[in-house]
C-alpha positions in Angstrom: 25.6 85.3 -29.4 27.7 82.1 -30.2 26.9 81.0 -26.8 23.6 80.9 -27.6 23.8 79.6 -30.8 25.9 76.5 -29.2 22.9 76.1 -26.7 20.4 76.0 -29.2 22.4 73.3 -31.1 23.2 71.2 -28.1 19.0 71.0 -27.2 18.6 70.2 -31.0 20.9 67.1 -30.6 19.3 66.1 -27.4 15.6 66.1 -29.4 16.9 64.2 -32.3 18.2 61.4 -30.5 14.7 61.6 -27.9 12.9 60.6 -31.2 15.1 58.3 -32.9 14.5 55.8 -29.5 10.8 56.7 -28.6 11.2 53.3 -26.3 13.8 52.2 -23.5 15.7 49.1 -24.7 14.6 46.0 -22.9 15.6 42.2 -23.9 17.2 41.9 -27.0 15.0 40.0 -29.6 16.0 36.4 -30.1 14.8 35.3 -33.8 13.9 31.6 -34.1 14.6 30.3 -37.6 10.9 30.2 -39.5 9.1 32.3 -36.5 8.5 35.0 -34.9 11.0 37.4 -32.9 10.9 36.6 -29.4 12.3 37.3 -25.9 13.0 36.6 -22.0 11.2 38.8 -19.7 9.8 38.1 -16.2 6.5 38.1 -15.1 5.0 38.9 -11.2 3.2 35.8 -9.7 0.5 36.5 -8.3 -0.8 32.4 -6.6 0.4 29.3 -6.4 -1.7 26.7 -5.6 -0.5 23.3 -4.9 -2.0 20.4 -7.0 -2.2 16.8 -5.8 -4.2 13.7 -7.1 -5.1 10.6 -4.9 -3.2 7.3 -5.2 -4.1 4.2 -3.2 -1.4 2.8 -1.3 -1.4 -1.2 -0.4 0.0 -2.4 3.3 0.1 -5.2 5.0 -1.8 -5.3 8.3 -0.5 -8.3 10.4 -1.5 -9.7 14.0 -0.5 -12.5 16.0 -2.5 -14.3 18.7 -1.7 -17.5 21.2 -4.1 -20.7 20.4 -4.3 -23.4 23.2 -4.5 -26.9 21.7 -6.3 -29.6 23.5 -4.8 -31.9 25.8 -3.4 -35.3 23.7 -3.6 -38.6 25.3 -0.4 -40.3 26.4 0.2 -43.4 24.5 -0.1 -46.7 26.4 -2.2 -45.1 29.3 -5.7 -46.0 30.7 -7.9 -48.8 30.0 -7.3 -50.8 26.9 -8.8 -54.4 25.0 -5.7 -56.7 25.9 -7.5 -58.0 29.1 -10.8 -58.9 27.2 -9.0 -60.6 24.6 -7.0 -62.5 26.9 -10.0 -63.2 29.0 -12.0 -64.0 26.1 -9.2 -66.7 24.7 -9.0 -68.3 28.0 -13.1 -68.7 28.7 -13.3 -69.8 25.0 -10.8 -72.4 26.0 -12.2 -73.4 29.0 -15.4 -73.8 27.8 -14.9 -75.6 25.1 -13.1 -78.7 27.2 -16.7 -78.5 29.7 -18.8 -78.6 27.1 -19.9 -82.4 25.5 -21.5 -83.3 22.5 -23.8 -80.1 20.1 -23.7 -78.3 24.0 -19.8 -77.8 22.9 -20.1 -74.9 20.8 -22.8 -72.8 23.1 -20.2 -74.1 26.2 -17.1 -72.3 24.4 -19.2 -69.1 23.4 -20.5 -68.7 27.2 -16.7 -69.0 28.2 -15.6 -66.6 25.8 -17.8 -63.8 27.3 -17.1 -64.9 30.8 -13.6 -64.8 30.0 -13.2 -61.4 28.3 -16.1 -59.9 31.2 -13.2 -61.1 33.7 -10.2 -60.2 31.7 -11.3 -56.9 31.1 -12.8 -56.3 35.0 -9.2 -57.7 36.1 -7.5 -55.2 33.3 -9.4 -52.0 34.7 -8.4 -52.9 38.0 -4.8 -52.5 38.0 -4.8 -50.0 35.5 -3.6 -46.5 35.9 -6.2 -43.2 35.0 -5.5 -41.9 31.0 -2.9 -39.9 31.2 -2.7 -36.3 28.9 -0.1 -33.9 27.7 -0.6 -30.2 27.2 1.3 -28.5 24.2 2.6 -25.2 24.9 0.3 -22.0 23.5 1.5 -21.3 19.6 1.5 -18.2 17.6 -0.7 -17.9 15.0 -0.3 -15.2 13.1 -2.8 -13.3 10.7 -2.4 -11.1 7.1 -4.6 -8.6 5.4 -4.0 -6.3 2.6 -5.5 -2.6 3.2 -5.8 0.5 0.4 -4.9 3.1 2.0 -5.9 6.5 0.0 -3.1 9.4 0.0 -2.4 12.3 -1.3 0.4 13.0 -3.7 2.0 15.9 -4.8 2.1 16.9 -8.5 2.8 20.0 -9.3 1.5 23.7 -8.5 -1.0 26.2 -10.6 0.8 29.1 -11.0 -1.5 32.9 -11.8 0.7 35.4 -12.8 0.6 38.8 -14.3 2.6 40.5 -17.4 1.7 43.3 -18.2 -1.8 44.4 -16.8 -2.6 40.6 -18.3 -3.3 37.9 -16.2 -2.4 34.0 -17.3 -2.5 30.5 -15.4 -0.1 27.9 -15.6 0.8 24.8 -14.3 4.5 24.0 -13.3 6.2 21.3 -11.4 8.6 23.1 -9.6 7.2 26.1 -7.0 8.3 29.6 -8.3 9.6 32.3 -6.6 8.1 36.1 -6.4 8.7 35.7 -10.4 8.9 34.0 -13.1 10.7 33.3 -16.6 8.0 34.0 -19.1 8.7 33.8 -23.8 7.3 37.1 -25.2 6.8 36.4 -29.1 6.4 39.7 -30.9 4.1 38.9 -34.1 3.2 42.5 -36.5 -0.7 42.7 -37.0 -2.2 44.4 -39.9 -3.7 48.0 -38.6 -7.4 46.6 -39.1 -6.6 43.7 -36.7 -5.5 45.8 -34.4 -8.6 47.8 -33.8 -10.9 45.4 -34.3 
């Protein structure tokens, strides 16, 4: 009989303390001066999506090409005036000492043609062909400034689930299977409740 009677007692005990904690214990409630109790807990992600935004992006596009310059004429080369001017003093000259009287002045202008026709034919004779000089090809090189459109990373929208609830975040960081989520606990009047 005192068996039983210690039984009884024993399943007693094990009731009472069954209804004094109804609820497992979970996080213990961090209170923030002025606001509501609150706590760590995580949450199961369900998506993560990655996020980017478009930024242009400036380069410099450069190419070089060879340019041929035209020949240049060597200095001192080919026909010149020096033989018709010579010509032309000398048949001014000459003419000028034939001529008599008012017929002086046409005398000296016919021997100044004569002489620079002769000078110059006499010139052109024993001169040598123009001579030319080719530069070597140089580079010329060519800039322009392209936009070129990319794509840059800037975070990741993040759905996850607590607690048969589903929320949407975005984080700049990818998460894991989980993540850290604040659980405030604020007490609601009954009517609120069932509202």
């Amino acid at each position: 009989m005192k068996h039983i009677a210690l039984v009884l007692s024993l399943a007693a005990a094990g009731i009472a303390t069954a209804h004094a904690q109804p609820y497992p214990q979970g996080p213990a409630p961090v209170v923030v001066p002025g606001g509501s109790p609150s706590f760590v807990d995580r949450a199961r992600v369900q998506d993560v999506q990655p996020q980017y935004e478009q930024v242009q992006m400036p380069r410099q596009e450069c190419s070089s090409q060879l340019v041929q310059d035209a020949p240049q004429p060597v200095a001192g080369s080919g026909s010149g005036i020096a033989g018709a001017v010579i010509g032309g003093v000398a048949g001014g000259i000459l003419g000028h000492q034939v001529g008599r009287g008012s017929g002086r002045d046409a005398a000296t202008a016919a021997g100044a043609v004569v002489g620079a026709l002769a000078g110059n034919s006499i010139q052109n004779s024993n001169a040598q062909p123009q001579q030319y000089v080719q530069a070597p090809p140089r580079e010329v090189r060519s800039c322009r400034t392209i936009n070129e459109v990319q794509q840059r990373l800037v975070g990741y929208r993040v759905t996850y689930e607590y607690r048969g609830n589903q929320y949407v975040t975005v984080m700049h960081e990818q998460p894991g299977h989980s993540l850290p989520v604040r659980v405030s606990v604020t007490p609601l009047e009954e009517r609120e409740y069932h509202r």
